[in-house]
N, C-alpha and C positions, 0 to 999 in steps of 0.2 A: 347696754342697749337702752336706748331711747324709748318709752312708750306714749306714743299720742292718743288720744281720747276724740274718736272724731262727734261731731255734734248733727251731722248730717249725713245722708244717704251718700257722700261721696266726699272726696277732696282732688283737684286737680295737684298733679306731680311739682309744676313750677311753682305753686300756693301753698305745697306743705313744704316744699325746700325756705322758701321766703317765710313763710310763720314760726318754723324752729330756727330760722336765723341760721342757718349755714350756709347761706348765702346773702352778700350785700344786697345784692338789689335784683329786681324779674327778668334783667337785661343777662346779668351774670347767672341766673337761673333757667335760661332759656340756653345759651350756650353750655357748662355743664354739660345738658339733658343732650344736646347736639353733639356734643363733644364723646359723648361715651360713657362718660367718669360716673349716669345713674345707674342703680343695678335694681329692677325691681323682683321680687321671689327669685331672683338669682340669676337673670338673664337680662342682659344693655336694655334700656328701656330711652328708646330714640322720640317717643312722642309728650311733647311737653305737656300735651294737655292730659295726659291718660287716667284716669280716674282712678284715683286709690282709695281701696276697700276694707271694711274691719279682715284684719287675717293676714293681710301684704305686709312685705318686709319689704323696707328699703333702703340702701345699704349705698353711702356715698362720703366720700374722704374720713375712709374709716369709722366711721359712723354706721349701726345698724338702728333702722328704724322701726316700733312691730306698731303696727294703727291696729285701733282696737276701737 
């Protein structure tokens, strides 16, 4: 499991996909999230902007994420 350390009151979904680099670039990070393939606390999470919070898990090409 992956643990990110966030530095502010928030992170968007396509912003933390692109800063841990599981994805090339915000084009391929925006599809992804459209695509289905994120899972945030364990349910498809279709909005690329959605704000991820100390406590969320996010869970995408095998990879789980805990932000903290």
């Amino acid at each position: 499991m992956i643990e990110f350390e966030l530095s502010s009151e928030y992170i968007e979904l396509i912003k933390l996909l692109k800063r841990l680099q599981l994805v090339e670039s915000g084009g391929q990070a925006k599809l992804v999230v459209d695509e289905g393939y994120v899972l945030l606390n364990g349910e498809v999470e279709y909005r690329k902007r959605a704000k991820i919070r100390p406590g969320d898990i996010i869970e995408f090409d095998g990879q789980k994420i805990l932000v903290k």
